[in-house]
C-alpha positions as CSV (number, residue, x, y, z in Angstrom):
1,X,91.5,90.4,120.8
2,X,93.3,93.7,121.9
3,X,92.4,95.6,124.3
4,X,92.3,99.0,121.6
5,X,90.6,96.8,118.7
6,X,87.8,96.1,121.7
7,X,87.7,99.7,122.2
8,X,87.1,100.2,118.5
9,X,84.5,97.9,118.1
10,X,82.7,99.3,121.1
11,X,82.4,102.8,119.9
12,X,81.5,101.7,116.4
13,X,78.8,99.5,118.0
14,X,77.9,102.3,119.9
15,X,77.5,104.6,117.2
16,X,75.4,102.0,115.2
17,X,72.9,102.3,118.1
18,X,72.8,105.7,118.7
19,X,72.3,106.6,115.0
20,X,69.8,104.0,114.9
21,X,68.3,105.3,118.1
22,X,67.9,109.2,116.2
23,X,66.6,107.7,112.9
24,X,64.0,105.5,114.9
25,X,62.6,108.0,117.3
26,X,61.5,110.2,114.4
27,X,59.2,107.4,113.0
28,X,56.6,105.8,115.8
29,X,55.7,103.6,114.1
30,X,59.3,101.8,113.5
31,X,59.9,102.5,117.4
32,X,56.5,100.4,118.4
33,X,57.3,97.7,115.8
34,X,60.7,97.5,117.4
35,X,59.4,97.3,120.8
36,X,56.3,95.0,120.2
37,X,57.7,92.1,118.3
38,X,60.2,91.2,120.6
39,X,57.9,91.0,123.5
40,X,55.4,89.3,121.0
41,X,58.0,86.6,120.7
42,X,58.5,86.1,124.0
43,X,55.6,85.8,125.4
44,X,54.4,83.2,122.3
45,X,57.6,81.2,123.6
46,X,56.5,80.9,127.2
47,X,52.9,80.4,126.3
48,X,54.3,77.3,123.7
49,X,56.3,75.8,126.3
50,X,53.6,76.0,128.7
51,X,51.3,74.2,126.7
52,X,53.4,71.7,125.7
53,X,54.6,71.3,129.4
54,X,58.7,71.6,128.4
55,X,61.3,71.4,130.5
56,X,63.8,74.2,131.5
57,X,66.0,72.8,128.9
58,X,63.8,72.6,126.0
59,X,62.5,75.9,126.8
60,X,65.9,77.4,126.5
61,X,66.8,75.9,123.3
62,X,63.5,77.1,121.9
63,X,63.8,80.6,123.0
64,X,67.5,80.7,121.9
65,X,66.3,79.5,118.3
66,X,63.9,82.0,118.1
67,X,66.1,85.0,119.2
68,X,69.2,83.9,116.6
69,X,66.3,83.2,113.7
70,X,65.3,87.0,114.3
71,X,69.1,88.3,114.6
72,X,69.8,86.4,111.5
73,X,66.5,87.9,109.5
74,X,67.8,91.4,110.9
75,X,71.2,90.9,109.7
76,X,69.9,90.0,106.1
77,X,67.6,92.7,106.5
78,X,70.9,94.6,107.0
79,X,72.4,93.3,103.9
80,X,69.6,94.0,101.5
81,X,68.6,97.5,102.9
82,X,73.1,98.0,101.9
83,X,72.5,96.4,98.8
84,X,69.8,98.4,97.6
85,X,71.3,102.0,99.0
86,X,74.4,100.7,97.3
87,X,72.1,100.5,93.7
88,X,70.7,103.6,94.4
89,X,73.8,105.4,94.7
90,X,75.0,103.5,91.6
91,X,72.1,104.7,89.5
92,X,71.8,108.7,90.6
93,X,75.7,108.9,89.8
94,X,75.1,107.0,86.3
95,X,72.6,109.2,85.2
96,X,73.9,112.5,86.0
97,X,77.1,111.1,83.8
98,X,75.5,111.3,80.6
């Protein structure tokens, strides 16, 4: 990858985040949700491989399933929240047509 198309990715990923940051910090309830499921998760990992006495290995194979299982429900989160926008935009320009 080039050095500029890094760049661009970057600053788009950036300004992902910091929109999301504005929109989120408006609505405390969304913030705590985003806070408190994550540690949720990980402390349900650590307490599961505890239990079940797992080694390092295990551990980190469960704990990288878990954290790809909730960037893949967030990305078709993602998807669906487009999709719908995407219909809505659709329907308020048909109807003001005629």
């Amino acid at each position: 990858m080039s050095s500029s198309n890094l760049q661009k990715r970057l600053i788009q990923t950036w300004a992902f985040l910091f929109k999301n940051w504005i929109i989120t910090k408006r609505n405390v309830f969304s913030l705590f949700e985003i806070l408190f499921w994550p540690v949720v998760g990980f402390f349900s990992v650590g307490l599961l491989t505890r239990f079940l006495e797992l080694d390092a290995n295990m551990s980190g194979f469960i704990l990288i399933g878990i954290i790809s299982m909730r960037d893949a429900v967030a990305a078709s989160l993602g998807v669906r929240e487009g999709e719908v926008e995407g219909l809505e935009g659709f329907s308020l320009s048909s109807g003001f047509e005629g």
